[in-house]
Residue frames as qw, qx, qy, qz and C-alpha x, y, z in Angstrom:
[[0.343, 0.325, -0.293, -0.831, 60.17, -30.20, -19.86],
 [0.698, 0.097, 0.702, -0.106, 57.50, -32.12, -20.90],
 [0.507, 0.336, 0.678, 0.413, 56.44, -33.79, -24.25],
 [0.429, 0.793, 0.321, 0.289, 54.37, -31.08, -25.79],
 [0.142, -0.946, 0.150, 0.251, 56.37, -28.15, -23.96],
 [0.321, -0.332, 0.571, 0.679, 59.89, -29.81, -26.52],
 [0.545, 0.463, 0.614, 0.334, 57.64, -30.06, -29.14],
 [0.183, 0.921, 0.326, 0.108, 57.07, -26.94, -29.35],
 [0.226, -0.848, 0.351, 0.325, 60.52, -25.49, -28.60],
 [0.704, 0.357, 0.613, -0.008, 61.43, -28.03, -31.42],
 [0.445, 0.649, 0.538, 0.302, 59.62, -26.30, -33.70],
 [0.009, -0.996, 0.014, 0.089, 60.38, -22.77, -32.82],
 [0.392, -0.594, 0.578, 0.398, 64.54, -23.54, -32.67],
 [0.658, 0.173, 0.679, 0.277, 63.60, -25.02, -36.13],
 [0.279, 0.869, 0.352, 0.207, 61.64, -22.27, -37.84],
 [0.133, -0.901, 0.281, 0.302, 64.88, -19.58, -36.22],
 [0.489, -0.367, 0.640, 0.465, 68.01, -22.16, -37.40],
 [0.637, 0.430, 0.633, 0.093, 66.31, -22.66, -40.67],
 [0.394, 0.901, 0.100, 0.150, 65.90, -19.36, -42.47],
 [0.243, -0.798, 0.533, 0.139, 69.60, -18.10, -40.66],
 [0.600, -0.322, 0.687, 0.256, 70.95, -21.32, -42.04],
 [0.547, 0.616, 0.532, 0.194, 69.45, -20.85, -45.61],
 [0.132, 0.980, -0.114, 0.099, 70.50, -17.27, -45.93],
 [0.106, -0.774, 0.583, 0.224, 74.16, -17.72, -44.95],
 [0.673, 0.086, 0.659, 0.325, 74.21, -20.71, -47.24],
 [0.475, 0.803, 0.302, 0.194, 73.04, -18.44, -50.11],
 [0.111, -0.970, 0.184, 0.114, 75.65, -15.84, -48.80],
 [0.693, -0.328, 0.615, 0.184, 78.47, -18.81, -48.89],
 [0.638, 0.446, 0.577, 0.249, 77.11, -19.99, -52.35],
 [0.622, 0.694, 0.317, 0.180, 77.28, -16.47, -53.91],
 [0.243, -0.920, 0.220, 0.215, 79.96, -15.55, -52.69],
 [0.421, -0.450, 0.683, 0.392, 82.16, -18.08, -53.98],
 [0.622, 0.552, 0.555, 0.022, 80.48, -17.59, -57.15],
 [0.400, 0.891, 0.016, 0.213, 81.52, -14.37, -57.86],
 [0.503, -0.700, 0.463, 0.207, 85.12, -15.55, -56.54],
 [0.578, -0.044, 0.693, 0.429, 85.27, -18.08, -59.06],
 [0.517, 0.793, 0.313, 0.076, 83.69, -15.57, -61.86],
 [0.047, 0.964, -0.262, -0.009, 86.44, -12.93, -61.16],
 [0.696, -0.405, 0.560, 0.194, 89.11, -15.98, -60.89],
 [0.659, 0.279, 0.620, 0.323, 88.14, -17.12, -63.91],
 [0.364, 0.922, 0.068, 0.113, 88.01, -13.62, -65.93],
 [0.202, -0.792, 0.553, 0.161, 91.64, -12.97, -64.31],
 [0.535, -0.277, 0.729, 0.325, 93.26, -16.17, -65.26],
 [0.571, 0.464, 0.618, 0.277, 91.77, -16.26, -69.13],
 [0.146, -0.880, 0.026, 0.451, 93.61, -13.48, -70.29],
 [0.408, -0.463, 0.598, 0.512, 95.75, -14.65, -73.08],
 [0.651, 0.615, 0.369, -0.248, 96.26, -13.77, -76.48],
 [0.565, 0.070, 0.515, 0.641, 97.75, -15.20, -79.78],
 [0.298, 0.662, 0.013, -0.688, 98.08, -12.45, -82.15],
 [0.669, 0.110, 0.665, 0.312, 97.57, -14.60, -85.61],
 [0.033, 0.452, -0.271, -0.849, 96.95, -11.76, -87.69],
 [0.337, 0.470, 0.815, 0.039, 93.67, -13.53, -89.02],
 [0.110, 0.738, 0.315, -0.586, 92.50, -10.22, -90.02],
 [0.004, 0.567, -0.483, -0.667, 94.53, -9.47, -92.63],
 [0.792, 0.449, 0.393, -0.128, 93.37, -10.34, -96.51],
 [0.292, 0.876, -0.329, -0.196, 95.61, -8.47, -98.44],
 [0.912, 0.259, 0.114, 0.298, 98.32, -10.35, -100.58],
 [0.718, 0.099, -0.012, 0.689, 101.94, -9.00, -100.27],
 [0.203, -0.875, -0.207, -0.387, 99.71, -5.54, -99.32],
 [0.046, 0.305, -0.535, 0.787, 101.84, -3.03, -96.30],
 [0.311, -0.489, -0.699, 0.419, 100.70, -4.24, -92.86],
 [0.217, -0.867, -0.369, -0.256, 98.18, -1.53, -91.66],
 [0.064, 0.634, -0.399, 0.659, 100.06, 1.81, -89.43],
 [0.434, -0.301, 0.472, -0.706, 97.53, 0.28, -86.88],
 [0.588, -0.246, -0.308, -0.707, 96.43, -3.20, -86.51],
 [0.338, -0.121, 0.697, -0.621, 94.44, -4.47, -84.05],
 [0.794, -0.055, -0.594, -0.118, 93.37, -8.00, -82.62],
 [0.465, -0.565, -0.528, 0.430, 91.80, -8.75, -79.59],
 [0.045, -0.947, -0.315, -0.052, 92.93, -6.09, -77.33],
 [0.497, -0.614, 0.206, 0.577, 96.34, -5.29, -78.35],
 [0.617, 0.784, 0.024, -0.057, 97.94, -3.64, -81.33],
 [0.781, 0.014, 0.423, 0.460, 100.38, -4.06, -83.66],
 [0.545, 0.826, 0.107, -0.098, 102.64, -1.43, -85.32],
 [0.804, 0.162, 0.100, 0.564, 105.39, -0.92, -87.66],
 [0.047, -0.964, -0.122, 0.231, 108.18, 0.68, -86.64],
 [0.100, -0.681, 0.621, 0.376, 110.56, 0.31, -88.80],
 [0.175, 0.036, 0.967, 0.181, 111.38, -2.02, -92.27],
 [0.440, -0.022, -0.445, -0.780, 108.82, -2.73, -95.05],
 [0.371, 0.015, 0.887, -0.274, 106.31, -4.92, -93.15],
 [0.408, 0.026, -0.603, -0.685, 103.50, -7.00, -95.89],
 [0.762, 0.017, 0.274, -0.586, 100.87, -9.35, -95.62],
 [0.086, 0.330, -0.918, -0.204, 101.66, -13.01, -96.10],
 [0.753, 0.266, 0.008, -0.602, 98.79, -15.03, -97.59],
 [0.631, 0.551, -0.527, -0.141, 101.13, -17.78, -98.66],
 [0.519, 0.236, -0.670, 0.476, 103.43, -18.44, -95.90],
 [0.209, -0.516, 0.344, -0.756, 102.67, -18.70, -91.85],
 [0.178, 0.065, -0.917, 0.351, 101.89, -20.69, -88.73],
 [0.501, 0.536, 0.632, 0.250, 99.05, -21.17, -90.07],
 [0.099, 0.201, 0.288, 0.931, 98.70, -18.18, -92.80],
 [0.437, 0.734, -0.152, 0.497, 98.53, -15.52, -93.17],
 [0.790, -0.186, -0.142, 0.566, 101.82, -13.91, -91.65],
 [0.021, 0.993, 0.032, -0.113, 103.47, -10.81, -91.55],
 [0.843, -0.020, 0.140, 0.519, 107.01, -10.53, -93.31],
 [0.016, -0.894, 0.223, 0.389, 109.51, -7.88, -94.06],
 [0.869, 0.343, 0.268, 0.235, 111.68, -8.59, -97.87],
 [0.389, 0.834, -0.287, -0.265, 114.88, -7.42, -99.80],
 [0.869, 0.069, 0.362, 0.332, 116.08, -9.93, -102.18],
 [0.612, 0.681, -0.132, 0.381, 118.74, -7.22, -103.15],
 [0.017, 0.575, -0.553, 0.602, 120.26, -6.28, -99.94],
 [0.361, 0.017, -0.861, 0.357, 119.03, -7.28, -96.28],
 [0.393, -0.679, -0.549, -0.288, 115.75, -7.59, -94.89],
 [0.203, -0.001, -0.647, 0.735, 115.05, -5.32, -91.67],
 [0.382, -0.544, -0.539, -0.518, 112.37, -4.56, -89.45],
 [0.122, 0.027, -0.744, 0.656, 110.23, -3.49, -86.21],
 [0.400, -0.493, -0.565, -0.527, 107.27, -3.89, -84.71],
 [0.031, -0.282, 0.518, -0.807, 106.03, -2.67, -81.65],
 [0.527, -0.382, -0.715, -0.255, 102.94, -4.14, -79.43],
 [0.276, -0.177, 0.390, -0.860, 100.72, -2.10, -76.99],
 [0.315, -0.409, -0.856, -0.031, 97.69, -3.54, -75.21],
 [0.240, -0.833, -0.200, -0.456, 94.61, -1.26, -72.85],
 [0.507, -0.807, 0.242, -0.182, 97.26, -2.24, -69.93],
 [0.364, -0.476, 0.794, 0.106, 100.24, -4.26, -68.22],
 [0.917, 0.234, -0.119, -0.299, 100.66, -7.21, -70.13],
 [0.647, -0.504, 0.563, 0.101, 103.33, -10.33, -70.32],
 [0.474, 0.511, -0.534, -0.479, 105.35, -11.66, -73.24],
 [0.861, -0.212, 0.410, -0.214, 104.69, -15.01, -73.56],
 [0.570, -0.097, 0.630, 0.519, 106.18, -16.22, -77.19],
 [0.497, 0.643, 0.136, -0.567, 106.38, -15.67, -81.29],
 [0.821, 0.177, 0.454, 0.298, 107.27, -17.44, -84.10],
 [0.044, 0.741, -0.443, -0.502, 109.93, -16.21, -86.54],
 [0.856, 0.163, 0.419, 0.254, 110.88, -17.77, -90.03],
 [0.073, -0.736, 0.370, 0.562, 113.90, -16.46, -91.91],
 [0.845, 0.443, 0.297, 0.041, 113.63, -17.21, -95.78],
 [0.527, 0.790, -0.155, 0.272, 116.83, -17.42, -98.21],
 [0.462, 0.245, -0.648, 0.554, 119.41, -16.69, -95.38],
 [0.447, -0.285, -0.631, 0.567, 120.10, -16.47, -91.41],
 [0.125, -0.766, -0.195, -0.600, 118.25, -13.64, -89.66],
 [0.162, 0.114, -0.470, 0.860, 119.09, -11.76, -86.23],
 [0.262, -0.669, -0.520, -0.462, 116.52, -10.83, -83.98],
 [0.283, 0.006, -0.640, 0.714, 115.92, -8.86, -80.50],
 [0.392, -0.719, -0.431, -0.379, 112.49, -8.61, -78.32],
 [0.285, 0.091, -0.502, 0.812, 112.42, -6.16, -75.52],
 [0.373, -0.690, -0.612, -0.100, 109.78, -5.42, -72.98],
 [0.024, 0.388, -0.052, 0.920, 109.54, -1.92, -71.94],
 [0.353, -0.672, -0.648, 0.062, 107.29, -0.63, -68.56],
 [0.177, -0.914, -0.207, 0.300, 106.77, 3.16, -68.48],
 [0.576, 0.757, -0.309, 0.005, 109.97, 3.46, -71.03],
 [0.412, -0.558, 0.719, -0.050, 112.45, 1.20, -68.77],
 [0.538, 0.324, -0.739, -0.247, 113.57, -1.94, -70.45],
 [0.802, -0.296, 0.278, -0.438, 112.17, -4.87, -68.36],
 [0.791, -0.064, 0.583, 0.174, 113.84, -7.99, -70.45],
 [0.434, 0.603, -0.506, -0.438, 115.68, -8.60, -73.74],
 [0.832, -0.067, 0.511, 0.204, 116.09, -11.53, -75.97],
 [0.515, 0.626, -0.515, -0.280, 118.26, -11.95, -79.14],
 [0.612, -0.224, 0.745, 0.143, 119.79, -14.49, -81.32],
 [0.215, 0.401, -0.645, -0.614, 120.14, -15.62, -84.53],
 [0.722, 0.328, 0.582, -0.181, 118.06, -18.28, -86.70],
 [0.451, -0.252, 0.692, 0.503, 119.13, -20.11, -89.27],
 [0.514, 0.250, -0.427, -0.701, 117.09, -20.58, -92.85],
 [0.525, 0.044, 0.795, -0.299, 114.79, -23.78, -92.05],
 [0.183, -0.166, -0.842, -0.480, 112.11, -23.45, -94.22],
 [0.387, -0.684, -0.524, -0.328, 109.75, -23.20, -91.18],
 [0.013, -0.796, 0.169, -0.581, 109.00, -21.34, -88.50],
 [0.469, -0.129, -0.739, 0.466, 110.46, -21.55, -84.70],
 [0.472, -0.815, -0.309, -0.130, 109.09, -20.47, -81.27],
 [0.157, 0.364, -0.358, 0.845, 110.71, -17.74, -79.52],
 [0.554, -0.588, -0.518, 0.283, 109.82, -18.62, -75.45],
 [0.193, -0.862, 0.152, -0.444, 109.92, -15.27, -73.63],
 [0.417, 0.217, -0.641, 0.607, 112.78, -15.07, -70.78],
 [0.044, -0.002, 0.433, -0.900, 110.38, -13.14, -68.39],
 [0.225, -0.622, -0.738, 0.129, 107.43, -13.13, -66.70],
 [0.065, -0.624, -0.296, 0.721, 107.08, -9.42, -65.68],
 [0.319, 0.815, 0.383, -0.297, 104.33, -6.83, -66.41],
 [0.220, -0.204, 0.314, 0.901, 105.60, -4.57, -69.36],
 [0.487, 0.598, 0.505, -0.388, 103.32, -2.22, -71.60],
 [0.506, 0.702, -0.310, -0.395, 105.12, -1.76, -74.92],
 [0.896, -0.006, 0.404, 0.183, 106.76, -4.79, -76.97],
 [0.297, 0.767, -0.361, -0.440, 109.35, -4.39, -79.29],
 [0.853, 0.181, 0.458, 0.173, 110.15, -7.16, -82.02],
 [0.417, 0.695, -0.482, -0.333, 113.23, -6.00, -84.67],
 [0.820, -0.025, 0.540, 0.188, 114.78, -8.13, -87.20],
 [0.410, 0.770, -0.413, -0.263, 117.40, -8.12, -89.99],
 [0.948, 0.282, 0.147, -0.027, 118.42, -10.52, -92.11],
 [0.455, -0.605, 0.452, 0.471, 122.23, -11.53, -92.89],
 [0.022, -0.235, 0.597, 0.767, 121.52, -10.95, -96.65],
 [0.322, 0.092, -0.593, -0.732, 119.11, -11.47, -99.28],
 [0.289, -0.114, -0.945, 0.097, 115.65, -12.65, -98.39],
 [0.442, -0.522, -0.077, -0.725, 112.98, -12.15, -95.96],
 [0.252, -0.028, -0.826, 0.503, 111.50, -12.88, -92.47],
 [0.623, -0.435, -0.452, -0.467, 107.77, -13.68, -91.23],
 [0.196, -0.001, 0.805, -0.560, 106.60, -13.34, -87.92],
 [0.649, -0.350, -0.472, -0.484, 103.30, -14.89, -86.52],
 [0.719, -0.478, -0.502, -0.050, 101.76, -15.79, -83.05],
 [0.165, 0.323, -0.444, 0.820, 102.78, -13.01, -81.20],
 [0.573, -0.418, -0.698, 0.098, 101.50, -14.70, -77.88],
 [0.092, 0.365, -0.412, 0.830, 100.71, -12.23, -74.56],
 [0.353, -0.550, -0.755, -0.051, 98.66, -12.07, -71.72],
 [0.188, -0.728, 0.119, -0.648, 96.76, -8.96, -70.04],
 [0.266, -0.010, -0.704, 0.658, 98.10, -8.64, -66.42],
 [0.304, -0.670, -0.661, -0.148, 94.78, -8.09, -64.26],
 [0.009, 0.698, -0.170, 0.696, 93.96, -4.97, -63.02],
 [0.061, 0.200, -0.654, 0.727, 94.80, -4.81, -59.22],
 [0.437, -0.172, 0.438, -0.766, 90.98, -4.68, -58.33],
 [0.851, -0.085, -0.211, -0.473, 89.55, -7.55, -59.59],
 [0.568, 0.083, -0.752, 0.323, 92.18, -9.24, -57.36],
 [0.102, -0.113, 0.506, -0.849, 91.20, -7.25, -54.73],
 [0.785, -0.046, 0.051, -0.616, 86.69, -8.23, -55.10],
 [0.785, 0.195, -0.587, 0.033, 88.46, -11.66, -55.76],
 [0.433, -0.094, -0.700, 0.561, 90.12, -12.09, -52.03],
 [0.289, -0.203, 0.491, -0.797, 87.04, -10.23, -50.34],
 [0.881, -0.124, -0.346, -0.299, 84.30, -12.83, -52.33],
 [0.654, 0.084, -0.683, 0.315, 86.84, -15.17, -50.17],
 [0.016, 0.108, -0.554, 0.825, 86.71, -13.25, -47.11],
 [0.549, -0.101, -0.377, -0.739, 83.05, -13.07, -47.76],
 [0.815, 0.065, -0.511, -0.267, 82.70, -16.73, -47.84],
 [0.586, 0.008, -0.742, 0.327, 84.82, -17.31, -44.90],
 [0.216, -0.018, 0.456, -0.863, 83.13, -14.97, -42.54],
 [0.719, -0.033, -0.177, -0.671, 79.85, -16.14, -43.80],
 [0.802, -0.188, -0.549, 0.138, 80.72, -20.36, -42.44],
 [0.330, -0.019, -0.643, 0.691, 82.41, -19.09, -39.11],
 [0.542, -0.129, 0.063, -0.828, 78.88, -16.82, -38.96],
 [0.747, -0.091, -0.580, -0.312, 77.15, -20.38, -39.84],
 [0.501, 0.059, -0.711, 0.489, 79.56, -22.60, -37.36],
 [0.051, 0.187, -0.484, 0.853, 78.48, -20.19, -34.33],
 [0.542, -0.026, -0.146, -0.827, 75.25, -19.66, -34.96],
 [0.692, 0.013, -0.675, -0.257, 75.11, -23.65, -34.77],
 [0.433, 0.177, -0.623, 0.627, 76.86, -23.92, -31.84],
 [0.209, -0.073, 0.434, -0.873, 74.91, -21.54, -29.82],
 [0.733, -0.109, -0.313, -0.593, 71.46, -23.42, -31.43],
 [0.672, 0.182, -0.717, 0.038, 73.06, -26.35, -29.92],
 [0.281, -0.045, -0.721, 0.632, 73.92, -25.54, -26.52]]
């Protein structure tokens, strides 16, 4: 082959590898874009309920309220509005400073979700508590235990890691007194498909270099 006859083959094996190598770079590039968009919408899922919402002074917690995308209701036990007292305020607290606080609260979300933690403070005396995670009405996990009168509030770590869609949170008090939750921590469990467009962007991306790789190969030989 002479001089001008490579120059020109050259230029022609240039002007084919080029655009094929520019497209499956762009195919590479947005693929693992919208791998790491749908990564990053699945793994940022998690929410403190602080109960910021609330204004009301010693006012009855709402039948219904909602923050972010889970609610919060009472089922059971006078629940108020604590403006005073909480991790940071305001709080939510059930009182009787003639007999023994009780309470429940229950916590739904638009799907699966995980318990993660919540803070409890028993005022005046010891209080009792027990959180259970429900999935479809099956019980999924329980905690209980007791907690002493501090003054401030502790963290209640979830035992479990598995999906559940209803929370339950009671509490009663071993006399006279009251008891404030706050930071009722969860996180939404992703929905099945955005794992699924998540491992095909990946497939995507790896069929799109072993396309690349070949394509080189064959430019080569």
């Amino acid at each position: 082959m002479n001089t001008s006859s490579l120059h020109h083959f050259r230029q022609a094996r240039a002007a084919i590898s080029f655009p094929i190598s520019r497209t499956i770079t762009h195919a590479i590039t947005h693929a693992l874009l919208a791998t790491l968009g749908l990564s990053a919408a699945c793994a940022a899922q998690a929410t403190v309920i602080t109960f910021d919402g609330l204004i009301g002074l010693a006012e009855p917690l709402p039948p219904a309220y909602t923050e972010g995308d889970f609610t919060v209701t009472p089922t059971g036990g006078n629940w108020l509005q604590a403006q005073t007292f909480g991790a940071p305020v305001p709080s939510v607290y059930v009182a009787d400073f003639h007999g023994a606080p009780f309470g429940g609260l229950s916590v739904t979300g638009p799907g699966l979700f995980t318990f993660d933690a919540l803070d409890l403070a028993p005022g005046l005396s010891a209080a009792g508590y027990e959180v259970r995670g429900y999935k479809g009405g099956l019980q999924q996990f329980s905690l209980s235990g007791n907690e002493l009168n501090t003054g401030a509030f502790h963290t209640l770590l979830s035992p479990s890691r598995l999906a559940i869609d209803t929370l339950s949170i009671d509490v009663s008090g071993a006399g006279p007194g009251s008891i404030n939750v706050d930071n009722i921590q969860v996180s939404a469990v992703p929905e099945p498909q955005a794992w699924s467009l998540a491992l095909v962007g990946l497939a995507m991306a790896g069929l799109a270099a072993r396309r690349h790789g070949h394509l080189n190969g064959r430019h080569k030989g």
